[in-house]
C-alpha positions as CSV (number, residue, x, y, z in Angstrom):
1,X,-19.5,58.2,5.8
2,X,-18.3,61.1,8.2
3,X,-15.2,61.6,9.7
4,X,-12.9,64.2,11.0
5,X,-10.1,66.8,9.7
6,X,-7.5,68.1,12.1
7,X,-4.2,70.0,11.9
8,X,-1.6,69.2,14.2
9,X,2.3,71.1,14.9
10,X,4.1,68.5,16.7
11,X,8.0,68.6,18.2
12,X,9.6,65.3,17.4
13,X,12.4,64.1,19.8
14,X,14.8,65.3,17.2
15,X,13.5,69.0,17.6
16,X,11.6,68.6,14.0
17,X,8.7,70.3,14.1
18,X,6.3,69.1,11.5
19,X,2.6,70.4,10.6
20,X,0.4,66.9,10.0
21,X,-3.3,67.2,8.4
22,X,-5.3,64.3,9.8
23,X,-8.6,62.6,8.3
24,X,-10.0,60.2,10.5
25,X,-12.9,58.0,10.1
26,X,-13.1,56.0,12.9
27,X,-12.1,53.3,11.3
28,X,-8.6,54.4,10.4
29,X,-6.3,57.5,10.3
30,X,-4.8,58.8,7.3
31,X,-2.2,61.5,7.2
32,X,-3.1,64.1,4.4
33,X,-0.4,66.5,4.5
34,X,2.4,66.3,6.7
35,X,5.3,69.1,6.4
36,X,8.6,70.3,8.2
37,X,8.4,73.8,9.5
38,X,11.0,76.3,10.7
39,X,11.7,75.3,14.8
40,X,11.7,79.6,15.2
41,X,8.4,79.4,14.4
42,X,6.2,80.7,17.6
43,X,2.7,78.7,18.8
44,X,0.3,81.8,17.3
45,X,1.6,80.9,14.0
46,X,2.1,77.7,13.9
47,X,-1.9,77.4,15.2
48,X,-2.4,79.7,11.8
49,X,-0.6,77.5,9.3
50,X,-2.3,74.7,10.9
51,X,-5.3,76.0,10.4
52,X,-4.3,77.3,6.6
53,X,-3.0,73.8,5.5
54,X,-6.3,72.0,7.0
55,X,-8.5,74.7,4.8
56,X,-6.0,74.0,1.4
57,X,-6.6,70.0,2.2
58,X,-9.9,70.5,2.7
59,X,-10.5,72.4,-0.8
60,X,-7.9,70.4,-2.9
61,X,-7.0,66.9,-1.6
62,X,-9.9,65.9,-0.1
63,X,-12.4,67.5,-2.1
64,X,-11.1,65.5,-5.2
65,X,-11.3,62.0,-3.5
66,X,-15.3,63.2,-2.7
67,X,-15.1,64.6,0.8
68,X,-17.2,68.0,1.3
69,X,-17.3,70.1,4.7
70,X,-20.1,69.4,6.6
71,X,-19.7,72.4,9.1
72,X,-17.1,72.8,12.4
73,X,-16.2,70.1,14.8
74,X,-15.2,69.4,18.1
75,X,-11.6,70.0,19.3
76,X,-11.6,67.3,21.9
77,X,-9.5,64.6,20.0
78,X,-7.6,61.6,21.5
79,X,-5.3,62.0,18.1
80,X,-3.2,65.0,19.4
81,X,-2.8,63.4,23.0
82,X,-0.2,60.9,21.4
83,X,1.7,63.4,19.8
84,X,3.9,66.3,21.6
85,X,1.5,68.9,20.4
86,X,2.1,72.6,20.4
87,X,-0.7,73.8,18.2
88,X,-3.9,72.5,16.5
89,X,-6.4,73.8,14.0
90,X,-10.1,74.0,14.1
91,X,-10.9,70.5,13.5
92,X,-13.6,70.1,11.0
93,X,-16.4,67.1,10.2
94,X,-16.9,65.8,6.6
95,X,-18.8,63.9,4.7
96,X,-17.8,61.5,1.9
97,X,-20.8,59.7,-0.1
């Protein structure tokens, strides 16, 4: 089975800004990691801890329920179009299996 990981910093209506880590299968989406962050912080940075936060999941999280990197993906994603996003990670393809 493949699917995809993607980091998203999304502004909620309430002015939260939270940092989500996405794996999605097709089938279904589940959040990984999903974490409040300072509203001073700017869109180079946030893009940064996105991308940190993805790589952590990636090597901790996911890597213990059997998922392993299968090389870089494609940042078209329909995910971050329903979410006020301000920055996004590299998005990544696994494999599980």
């Amino acid at each position: 089975m493949f699917a995809r990981v993607d980091g998203f910093v999304a502004i909620f209506a309430n002015g939260q800004r939270r940092v989500s880590v996405i794996l999605d299968t097709g089938r279904e989406i589940e959040i990984v990691r999903d974490i409040e962050i300072p509203g001073s912080l700017e869109r180079p940075g946030a893009a940064r801890l996105a991308d940190q936060l993805v790589e952590e999941a990636l090597a901790n999280e996911l890597a213990i329920d059997g998922w392993c990197v299968v090389g870089e993906g494609d940042t078209s994603s329909e995910t971050h179009q329903m979410m006020d996003v301000i920055a996004r990670s590299r998005s990544w393809v696994v494999k599980r299996g």
